[in-house]
N, C-alpha and C positions, 0 to 999 in steps of 0.2 A: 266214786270218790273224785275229789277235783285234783285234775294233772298240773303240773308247776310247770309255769310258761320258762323257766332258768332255772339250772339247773350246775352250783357252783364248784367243780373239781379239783380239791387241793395236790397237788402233785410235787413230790420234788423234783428241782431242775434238771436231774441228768439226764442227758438224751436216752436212755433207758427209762427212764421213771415217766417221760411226757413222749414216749412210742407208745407207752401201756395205756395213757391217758388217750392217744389218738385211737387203740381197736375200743375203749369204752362209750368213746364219741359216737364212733361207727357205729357200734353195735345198737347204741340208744337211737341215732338217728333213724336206722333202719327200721327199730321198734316203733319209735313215738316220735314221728316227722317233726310235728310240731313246737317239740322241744327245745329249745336255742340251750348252750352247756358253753360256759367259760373257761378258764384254764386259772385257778389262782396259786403261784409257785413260792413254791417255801426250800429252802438252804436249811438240812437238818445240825445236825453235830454230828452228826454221824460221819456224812458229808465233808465237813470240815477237820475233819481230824483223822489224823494218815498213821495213828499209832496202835498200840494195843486196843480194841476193840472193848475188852473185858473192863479195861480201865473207867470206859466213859457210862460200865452198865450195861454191855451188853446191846442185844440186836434192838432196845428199846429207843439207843440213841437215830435209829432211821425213822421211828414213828411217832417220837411225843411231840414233835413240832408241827407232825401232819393232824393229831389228834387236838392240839390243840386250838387249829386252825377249824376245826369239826366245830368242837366243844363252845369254842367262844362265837358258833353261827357267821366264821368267816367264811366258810365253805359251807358246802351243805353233802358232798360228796367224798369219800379219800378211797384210791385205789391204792390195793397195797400187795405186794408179792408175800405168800401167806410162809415161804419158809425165814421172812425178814419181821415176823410178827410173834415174839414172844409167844409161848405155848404154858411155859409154868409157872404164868399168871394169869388172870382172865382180862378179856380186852378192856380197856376203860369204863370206868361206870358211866353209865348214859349215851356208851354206842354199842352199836350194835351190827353182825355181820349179813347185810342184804342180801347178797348172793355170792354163788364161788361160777367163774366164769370158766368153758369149758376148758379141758387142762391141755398144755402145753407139751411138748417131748419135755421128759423131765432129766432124761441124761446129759451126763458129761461130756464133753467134747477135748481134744489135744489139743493144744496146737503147736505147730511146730515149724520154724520158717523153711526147715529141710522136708518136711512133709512124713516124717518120719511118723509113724505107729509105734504106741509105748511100749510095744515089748521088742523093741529093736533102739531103744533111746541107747548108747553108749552108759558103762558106769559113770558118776560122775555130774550129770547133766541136772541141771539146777533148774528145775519146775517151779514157778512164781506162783504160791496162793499163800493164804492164809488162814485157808479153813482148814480146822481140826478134822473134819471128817474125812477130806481129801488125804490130808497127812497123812491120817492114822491107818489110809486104806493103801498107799502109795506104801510106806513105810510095811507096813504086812506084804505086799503082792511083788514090789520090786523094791527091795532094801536095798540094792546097788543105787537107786538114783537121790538126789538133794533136792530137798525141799526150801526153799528162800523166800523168804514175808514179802507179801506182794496185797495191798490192798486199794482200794479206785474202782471206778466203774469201769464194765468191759473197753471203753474207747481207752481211759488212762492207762490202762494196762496193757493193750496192742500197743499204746507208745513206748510202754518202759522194755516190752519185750524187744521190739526195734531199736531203742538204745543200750540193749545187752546186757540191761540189769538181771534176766533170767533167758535160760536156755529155748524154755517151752511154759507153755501154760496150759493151766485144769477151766474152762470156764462151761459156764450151763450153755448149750443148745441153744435152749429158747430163748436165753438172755442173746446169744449173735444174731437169732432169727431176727428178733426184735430190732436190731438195729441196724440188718441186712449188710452182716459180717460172716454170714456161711462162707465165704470163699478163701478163710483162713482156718477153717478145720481141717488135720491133717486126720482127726479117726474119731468116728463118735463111739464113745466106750459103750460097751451092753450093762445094762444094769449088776450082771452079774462081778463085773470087775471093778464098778465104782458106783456102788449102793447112794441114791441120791439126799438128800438133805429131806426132811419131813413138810409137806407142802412145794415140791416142787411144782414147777411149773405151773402152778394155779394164782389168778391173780383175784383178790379177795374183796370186793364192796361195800363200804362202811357206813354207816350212817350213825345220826343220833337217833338214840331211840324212839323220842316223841314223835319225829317227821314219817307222821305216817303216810305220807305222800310221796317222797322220793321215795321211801321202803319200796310203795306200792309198783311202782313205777320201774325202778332198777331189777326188783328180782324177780321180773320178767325174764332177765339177761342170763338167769342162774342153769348151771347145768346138775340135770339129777344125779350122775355119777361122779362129776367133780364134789357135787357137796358130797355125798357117800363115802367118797375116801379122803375127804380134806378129816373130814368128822373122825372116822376113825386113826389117822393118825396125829392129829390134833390128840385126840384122850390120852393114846398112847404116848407123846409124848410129856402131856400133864401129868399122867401118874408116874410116870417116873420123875417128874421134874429135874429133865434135864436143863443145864445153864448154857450158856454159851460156849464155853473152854468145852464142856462135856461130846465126843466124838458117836456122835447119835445119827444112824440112817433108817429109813425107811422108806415102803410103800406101800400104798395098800392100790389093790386094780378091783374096778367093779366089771366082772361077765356082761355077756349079753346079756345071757339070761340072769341075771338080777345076782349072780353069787359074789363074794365079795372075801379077797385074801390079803393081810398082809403079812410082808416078812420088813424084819426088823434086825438092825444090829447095832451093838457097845462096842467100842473097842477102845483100850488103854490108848493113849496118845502117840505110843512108841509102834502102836499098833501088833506089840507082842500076843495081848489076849486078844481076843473076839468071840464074845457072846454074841450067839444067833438064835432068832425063832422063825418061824412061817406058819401060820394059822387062816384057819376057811371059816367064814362066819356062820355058814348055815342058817339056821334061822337067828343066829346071833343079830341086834342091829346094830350099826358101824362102832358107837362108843363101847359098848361091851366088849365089841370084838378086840379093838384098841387097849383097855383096860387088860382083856387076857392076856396078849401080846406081852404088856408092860410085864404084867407079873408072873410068863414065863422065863421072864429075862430078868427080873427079879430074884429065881430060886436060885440063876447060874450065879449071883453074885453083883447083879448091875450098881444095887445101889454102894454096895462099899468101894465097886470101881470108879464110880463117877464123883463120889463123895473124895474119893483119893486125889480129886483136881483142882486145883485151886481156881478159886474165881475172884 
């Protein structure tokens, strides 16, 4: 098949979103030398609007500007962080996902300008995020601490921490690795204590569907056990169709040897309930295994919990 001499990469501007573009670069150069790849940047709504999330529609507001920079053959490529990608609807008609690139730490990090570890924070101490699933897991594990809406990319958010708008902050790992901000983590949380968002740390490669020549080309780049467990908790999140307000975590880890688990949780907002599962696929393959998940978290009740949240 014939290799495309350009190769065009819609990215949004935040220095987060065009770090992700530079290891795609990398990684294609290393593949297919001969390659030249652009950078074309797009300002989502997502982006621009520092309010209720839920308002604009949810996590779709980070990707319709990047999709439709796909769609209309202004780009030919979009990298997209797979837990910022809608799950309880299928991706746009006429693209398609080329590969999932090998996954990132998916944990939580603190940070804290005293260096402080969260289970030494003072009552009181005002933690700046905005995601329902941090909330609602912060709220369950230390109800003594405050939580305070805090939304921006990692850099806007070290500033507003620095101007005292919050105590400490919840951010991903990989998202400081990315921007070579490790030196402001005061504790990386174990998954055990802050269960991560569904598609962590994996960044996902889009394509239109016809070009079957970037296809060819890009998922080269794909890793066997990121797609494994992007797949499975992908389904498991679709059959639940959870929304965005909805307080939804998982992971699924694929073995050496080929076994494949995930454990998954709901929790009410105030973080009072929590439905939990943990399931091994066996010969299960990863959607199944996903679908299980969902509808043992199903019997506990998930769907009238999450249907109880306004969106």
């Amino acid at each position: 098949m014939a290799v495309p001499e350009l190769i065009r990469i819609v990215s949004r501007s935040s220095p987060m979103a065009l770090a992700q573009v530079e290891r795609v670069r990398a990684e294609l150069a290393a593949l297919h030398p001969g390659i030249r790849t652009e950078v074309v940047p797009v300002t989502t709504s997502g982006d621009r609007w520092m309010g209720d999330l839920a308002r604009l529609g949810g996590k779709g507001a980070f990707t319709k500007e990047v999709d439709a920079a796909l769609l209309e053959g202004r780009a030919d490529l979009a990298v997209h962080c797979v837990k910022d990608v809608p799950a309880d609807r299928p991706l746009p008609a006429g693209t398609v996902f080329a590969a999932f690139l090998k996954r990132d730490d998916i944990r939580d990090a603190l940070v804290h300008p005293g260096g402080l570890t969260l289970d030494r924070l003072p009552p009181g101490t005002r933690i700046g995020t905005s995601s329902v699933r941090r909330i609602a897991q912060i709220m369950a594990s230390h109800p003594h601490l405050t939580c305070v809406p805090m939304r921006g990319n990692a850099n806007r958010r070290l500033e507003k921490l620095a101007a005292g708008d919050a105590d400490a902050l919840l951010l991903a790992v990989s998202g400081l690795e990315r921007i070579g901000r490790t030196d402001v983590i005061s504790e990386v949380l174990p998954v055990e204590t802050m269960i991560p968002p569904i598609g962590a740390g994996v960044l996902a490669l889009q394509c239109r569907e016809g070009d079957a020549e970037t296809i060819d080309v890009v998922s080269d780049l794909g890793d066997p056990a990121a797609h494994r467990e992007t797949t499975a908790e992908r389904m498991f999140l679709h059959v639940l169709q959870g929304h965005c307000n909805s307080p939804i975590a998982g992971y699924a880890h694929a073995e050496r040897d080929g076994r494949l688990s995930l454990r998954a949780r709901v929790f009410s907002p105030d973080g009072k309930t929590v439905l939990d599962a943990h399931e091994w696929a066996g010969p299960l393959d990863p959607a199944t295994l996903g679908t299980s998940v969902a509808v043992a978290l199903l019997r506990q009740g998930a769907r009238e919990l999450i249907d109880s949240i306004g969106h």
